[in-house]
N, C-alpha and C positions, 0 to 999 in steps of 0.2 A: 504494500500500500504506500504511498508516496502523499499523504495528506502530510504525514509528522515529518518528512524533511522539504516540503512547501512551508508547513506554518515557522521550522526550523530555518528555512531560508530567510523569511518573509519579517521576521522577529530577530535576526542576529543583529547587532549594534554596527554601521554604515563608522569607518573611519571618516574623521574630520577632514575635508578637503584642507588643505595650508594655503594660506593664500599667496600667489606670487610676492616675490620684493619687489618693490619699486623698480623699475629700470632707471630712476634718477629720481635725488635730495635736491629741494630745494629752500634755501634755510633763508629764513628775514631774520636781517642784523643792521642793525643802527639805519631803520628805514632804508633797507637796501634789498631786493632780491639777488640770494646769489648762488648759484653764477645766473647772474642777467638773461643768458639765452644757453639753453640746452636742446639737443637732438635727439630724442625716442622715435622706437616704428609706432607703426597700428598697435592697436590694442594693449599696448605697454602703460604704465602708471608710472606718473609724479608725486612725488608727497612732497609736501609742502609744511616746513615745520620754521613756526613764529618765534626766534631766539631773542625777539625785542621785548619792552616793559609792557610795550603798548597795544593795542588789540589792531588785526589789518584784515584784510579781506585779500582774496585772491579771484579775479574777475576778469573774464576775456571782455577782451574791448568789445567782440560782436556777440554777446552775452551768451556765449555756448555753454560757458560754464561761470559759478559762480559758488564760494567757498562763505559767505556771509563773512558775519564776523569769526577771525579766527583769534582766541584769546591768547595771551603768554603763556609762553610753552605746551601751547596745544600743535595739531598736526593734521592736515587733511589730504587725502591723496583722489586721484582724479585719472581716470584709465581714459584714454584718448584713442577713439573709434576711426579717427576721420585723419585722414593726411592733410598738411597745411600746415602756415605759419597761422599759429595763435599770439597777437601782443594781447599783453594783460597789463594790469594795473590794479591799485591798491585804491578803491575808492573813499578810504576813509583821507587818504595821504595821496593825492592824484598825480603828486611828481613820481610814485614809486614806480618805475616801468620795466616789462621785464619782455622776454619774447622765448614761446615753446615751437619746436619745429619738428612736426611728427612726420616721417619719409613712410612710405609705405611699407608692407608686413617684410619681414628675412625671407629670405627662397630658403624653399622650402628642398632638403636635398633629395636629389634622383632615387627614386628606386631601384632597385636591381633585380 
């Protein structure tokens, strides 16, 4: 009978997916993003972590994405779907300018 190793299947505890690392840190220090401009593929993530006193926001100028406020020492990360240059900016502090440049997905290698 195959009921008690369906319910056995059906019931075993699923490990936890890990989520990727970031494919790039992007740290705010003394109202600065930095590094200013970074290059990820598709679907890769940015985190974005606030090393200032002060609270900032992370904000694409053509509002694709948007981090609200990000408090001191917090961190928000952001997986970037779309190829393109993204400028962003800090709209609490509108001189803070930074620019993400996502190139399309890695080739993917040959089969054999």
């Amino acid at each position: 009978m195959l009921l008690p190793f369906v319910l056995a299947a059906l019931t075993a505890p699923v490990p936890a997916a890990s989520a990727p690392a970031a494919a790039a840190t992007i740290h705010i220090e003394n109202f600065t993003f930095v590094p200013s401009t970074v290059t990820v593929r598709t679907n890769q993530s940015v985190t974005f972590v606030n090393d200032d006193d002060e609270a900032h926001t992370v904000t694409a100028k053509d509002k694709s994405f948007d981090s609200e406020g990000l408090d001191s020492q917090r961190s928000w990360t952001h997986v970037f779907t779309q190829s393109g240059t993204f400028a962003y900016f800090c709209e609490l502090h509108p001189s803070m300018k930074a620019t993400i440049v996502v190139a399309g997905a890695a080739a993917k290698p040959a089969s054999r």
